[in-house]
C-alpha positions, 0 to 999 in steps of 0.5 A, spaced: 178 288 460 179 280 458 185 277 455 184 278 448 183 285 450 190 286 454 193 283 448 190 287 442 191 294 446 199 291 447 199 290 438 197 297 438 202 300 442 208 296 439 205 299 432 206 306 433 212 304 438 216 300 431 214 307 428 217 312 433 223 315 429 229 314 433 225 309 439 232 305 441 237 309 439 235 306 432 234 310 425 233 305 420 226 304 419 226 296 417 231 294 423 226 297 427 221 294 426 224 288 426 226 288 433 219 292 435 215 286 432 220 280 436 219 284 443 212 284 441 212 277 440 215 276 447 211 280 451 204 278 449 206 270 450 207 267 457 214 265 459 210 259 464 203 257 466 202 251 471 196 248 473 195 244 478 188 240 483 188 241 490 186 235 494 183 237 501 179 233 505 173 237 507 166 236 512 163 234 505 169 229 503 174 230 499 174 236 494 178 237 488 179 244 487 183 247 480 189 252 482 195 255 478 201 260 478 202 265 471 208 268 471 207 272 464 215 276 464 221 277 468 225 281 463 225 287 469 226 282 475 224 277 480 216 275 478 211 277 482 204 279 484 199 276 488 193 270 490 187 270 490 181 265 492 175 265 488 169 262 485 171 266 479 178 264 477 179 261 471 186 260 467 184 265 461 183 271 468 189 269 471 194 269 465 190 277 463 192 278 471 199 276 469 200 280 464 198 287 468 202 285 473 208 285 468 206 291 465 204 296 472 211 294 475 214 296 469 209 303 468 213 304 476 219 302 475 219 296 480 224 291 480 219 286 478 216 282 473 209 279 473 206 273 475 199 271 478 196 266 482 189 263 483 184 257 486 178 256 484 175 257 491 169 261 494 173 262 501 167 264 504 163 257 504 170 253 507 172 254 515 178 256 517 181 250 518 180 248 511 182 255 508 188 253 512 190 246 508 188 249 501 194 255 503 199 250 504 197 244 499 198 251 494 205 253 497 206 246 496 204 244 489 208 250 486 214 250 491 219 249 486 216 255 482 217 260 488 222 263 491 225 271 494 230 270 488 224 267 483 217 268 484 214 271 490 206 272 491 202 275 495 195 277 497 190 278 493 182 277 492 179 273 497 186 272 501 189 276 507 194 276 511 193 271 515 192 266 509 200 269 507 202 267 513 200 260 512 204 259 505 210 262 509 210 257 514 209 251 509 214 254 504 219 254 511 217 247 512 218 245 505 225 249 504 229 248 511 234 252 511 233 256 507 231 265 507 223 264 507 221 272 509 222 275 503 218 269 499 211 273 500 210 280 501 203 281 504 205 278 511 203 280 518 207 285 521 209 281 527 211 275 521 216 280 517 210 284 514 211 292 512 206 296 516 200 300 512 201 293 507 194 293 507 191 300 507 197 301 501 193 299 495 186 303 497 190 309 500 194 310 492 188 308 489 185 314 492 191 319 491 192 317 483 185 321 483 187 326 488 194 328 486 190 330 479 185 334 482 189 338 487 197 338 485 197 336 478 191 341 476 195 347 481 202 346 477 198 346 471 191 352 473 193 356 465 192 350 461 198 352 457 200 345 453 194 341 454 191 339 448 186 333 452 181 339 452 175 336 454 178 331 459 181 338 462 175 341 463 172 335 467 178 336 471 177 343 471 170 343 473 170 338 479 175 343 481 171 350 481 166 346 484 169 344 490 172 351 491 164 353 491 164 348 496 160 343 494 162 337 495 165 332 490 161 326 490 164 320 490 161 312 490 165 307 491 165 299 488 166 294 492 168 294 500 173 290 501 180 292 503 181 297 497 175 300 496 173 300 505 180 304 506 179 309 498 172 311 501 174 313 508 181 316 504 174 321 501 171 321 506 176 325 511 180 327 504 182 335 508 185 337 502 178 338 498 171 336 501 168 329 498 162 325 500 160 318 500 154 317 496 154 311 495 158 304 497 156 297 495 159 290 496 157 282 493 150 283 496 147 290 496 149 298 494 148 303 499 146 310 498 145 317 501 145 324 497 147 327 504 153 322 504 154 316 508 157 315 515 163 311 512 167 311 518 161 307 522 160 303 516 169 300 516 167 299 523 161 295 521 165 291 517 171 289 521 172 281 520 169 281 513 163 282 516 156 285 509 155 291 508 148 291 511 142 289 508 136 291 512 134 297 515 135 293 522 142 291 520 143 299 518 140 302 525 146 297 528 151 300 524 148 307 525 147 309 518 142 313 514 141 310 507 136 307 502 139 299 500 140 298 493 140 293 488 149 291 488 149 294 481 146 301 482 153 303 485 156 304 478 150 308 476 147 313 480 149 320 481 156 322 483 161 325 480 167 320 481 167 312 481 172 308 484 171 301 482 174 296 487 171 289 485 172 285 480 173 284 473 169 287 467 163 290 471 163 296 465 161 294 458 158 296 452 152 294 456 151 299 462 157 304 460 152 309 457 149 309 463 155 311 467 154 317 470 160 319 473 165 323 470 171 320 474 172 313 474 179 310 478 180 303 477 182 300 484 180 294 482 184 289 476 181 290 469 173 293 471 173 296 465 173 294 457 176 297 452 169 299 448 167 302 455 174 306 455 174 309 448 166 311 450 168 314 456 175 318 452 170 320 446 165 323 452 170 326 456 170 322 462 177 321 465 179 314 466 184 312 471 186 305 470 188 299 473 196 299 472 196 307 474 192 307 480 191 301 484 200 300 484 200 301 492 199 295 494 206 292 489 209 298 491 209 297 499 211 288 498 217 291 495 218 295 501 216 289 505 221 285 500 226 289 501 226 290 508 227 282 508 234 283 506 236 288 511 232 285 516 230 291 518 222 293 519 221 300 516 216 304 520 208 306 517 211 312 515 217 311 512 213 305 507 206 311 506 211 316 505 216 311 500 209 310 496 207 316 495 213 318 493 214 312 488 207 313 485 206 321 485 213 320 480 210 315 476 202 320 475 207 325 474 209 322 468 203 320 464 199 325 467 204 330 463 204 325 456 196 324 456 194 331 457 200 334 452 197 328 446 191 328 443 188 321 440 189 315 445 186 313 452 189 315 459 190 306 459 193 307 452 199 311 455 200 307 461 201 302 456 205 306 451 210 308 457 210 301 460 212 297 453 217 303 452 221 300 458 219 292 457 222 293 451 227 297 451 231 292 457 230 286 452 234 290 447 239 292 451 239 284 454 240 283 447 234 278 447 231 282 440 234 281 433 
């Protein structure tokens, strides 16, 4: 889902929105729509994109690397959302990145706004020396648009803890004297961090699809109300399937920090029994009918480490499983896929060729619009980005708002506070979508996001 795609399906929403009777407390039609078209004209531009070159001087001389800060929109609060260090960023991705930032804090109803950040970096072909230079002549190209009042970044694609804990030093350095710690959430724990930061985003990504299945489907077993009847026989389906004791089958996209921590939250989910078919990363997809070992797989991986690729590297994980080409992931046989890579990965050119009746979205915008509203018509439950993979932003402001208190929250206090924050909000689309009829699940998230957006422009009296 690219940025003329976000920005199209937002047009859509602000339509029907300008075309609610009563929405903002307003009955005059005409007025309405006015004050509906300006907020959309507010929300679909970006407040501030600034672009900069980092100079660092490497083993092959000195590199001129392309980065940027998007802050989209603060109407809801402080800018905020993370950095990441790809060879793939570019300002158009960054912006889009952006813009969902603004919609899924508001979606959750975080005092954010939304803002994004990127360097035009492969991190894994610099050395930690150099990863540590580019960290801080980021923090200071963009310090004066950075802040805990203002814009606070975090980690994202390619950029971890440590790579955070470098721009917290060089903030400090930059503004002596000043609060620092709530400047960047993502941090370690001995550095201000919150504990479980890091499983935060994997872990919800997971239960956006769980709490459906189990919790959500047990509340509403009778059907009464539901009017998404093929979407609720998906559900109801993978529900009768587990009572019989067939396992759910599950591949997951991507083995990083989100998807690594959403196939072990499978592969050991008590509530229903799950198997891990199949995993992949950049290199190679790994797959087993039976199920994978994905606990000796994270091991395996520990320090950034591949999946492995070869049967000999297998035998040292101790795992049993074919090596795949890297896109057999997204269509092999399983019941449910969670993506958890990058960006576009399916489209109108693979998308009939998805085999999963579950998509869960931990990754930003894998899926385009075309492919959603294929999947909608066939059935298939899509669990977008805004919704499932919140986790992470939810916990950085747990990890903001402990700055303030100075004060660190046990892993259970945040778990449990973030689980609580995104079971309200599932709560909530879960009952619009399943009652309504004719739009996607992302079209509600949409819908019940720009609600919120522009109901807090008018009443800041930005709208006429």
């Amino acid at each position: 889902m690219d940025r003329k795609e976000t920005a199209k399906l937002m047009e859509n929403v602000m339509t029907e929105l300008s075309e609610k009777e009563g929405f903002l407390g307003i009955e005059d039609d005409e007025k309405r729509k006015r004050i509906v078209l300006s907020a959309q004209e507010i929300l679909t531009t970006t407040d501030k994109i600034i672009k900069s070159y980092i100079r660092v001087s490497t083993e092959h001389g000195i590199m001129r690397i392309p980065a940027y800060r998007v802050q989209h929109n603060n109407i809801s609060g402080f800018y905020k959302g993370g950095i990441r260090f790809s060879e793939f960023v570019s300002e158009e991705e960054v912006e889009n990145l952006a813009i969902l930032m603004t919609l899924k804090n508001a979606l959750h109803r975080l005092p954010f706004g939304g803002a994004k950040g990127g360097v035009h970096v492969d991190p894994r072909k610099y050395s930690e020396k150099e990863l540590n230079l580019i960290s801080k002549k980021y923090v200071q190209r963009f310090a004066r648009d950075l802040g805990p009042n203002h814009d606070i970044p975090a980690p994202d694609l390619g950029t971890n803890e440590q790579v955070i804990d470098w721009m917290v030093g060089e903030f400090k350095t930059i503004h002596p004297g000043q609060a620092y710690l709530g400047s960047f959430t993502g941090k370690s724990v001995e550095n201000g961090g919150a504990r479980g930061r890091r499983e935060a985003t994997g872990k919800g990504t997971f239960l956006s699809y769980i709490w459906l299945l189990s919790q959500w489907y047990d509340e509403h077993v009778s059907g009464n109300g539901i009017n998404r009847t093929k979407q609720w026989e998906t559900i109801s389906n993978l529900k009768q399937q587990a009572d019989n004791s067939d396992p759910i089958r599950v591949a997951v996209q991507g083995f990083g920090n989100v998807g690594s921590v959403a196939a072990l939250e499978a592969y050991q989910c008590s509530e229903i029994a799950h198997r891990v078919v199949a995993v992949s990363d950049r290199y190679t997809t790994l797959y087993n009918e039976k199920g994978l070992d994905v606990r000796a797989l994270a091991a395996y991986t520990i320090g950034g480490k591949d999946l492995p690729k070869n049967s000999e590297e297998l035998a040292a994980a101790g795992v049993e499983a074919s090596v795949l080409p890297v896109d057999a992931v997204l269509t092999c046989e399983t019941d449910v896929l969670i993506l958890a890579a990058i960006e576009n990965q399916i489209h109108e050119r693979n998308m009939k060729q998805v085999n999963a009746r579950v998509l869960v979205e931990g990754a930003n915008a894998p899926i385009s619009t075309e492919a959603d509203d294929y999947f909608e018509a066939a059935g298939t439950v899509v669990i977008p980005d805004i919704l499932a993979n919140a986790g992470g932003v939810i916990v950085s402001y747990l990890e903001w708002k402990q700055s303030r208190i100075t004060e660190l929250y046990s892993e259970d206090d945040i778990l449990d506070e973030m689980g609580t924050q995104m079971k309200e909000t599932l709560k909530s689309v879960y009952e619009r979508y399943f009652s309504s009829v004719g739009h996607t699940l992302r079209f509600t998230c949409f819908t019940l996001a720009l609600e919120r957006l522009t109901s807090l422009l008018y009443k800041h009296g930005k709208l006429y």
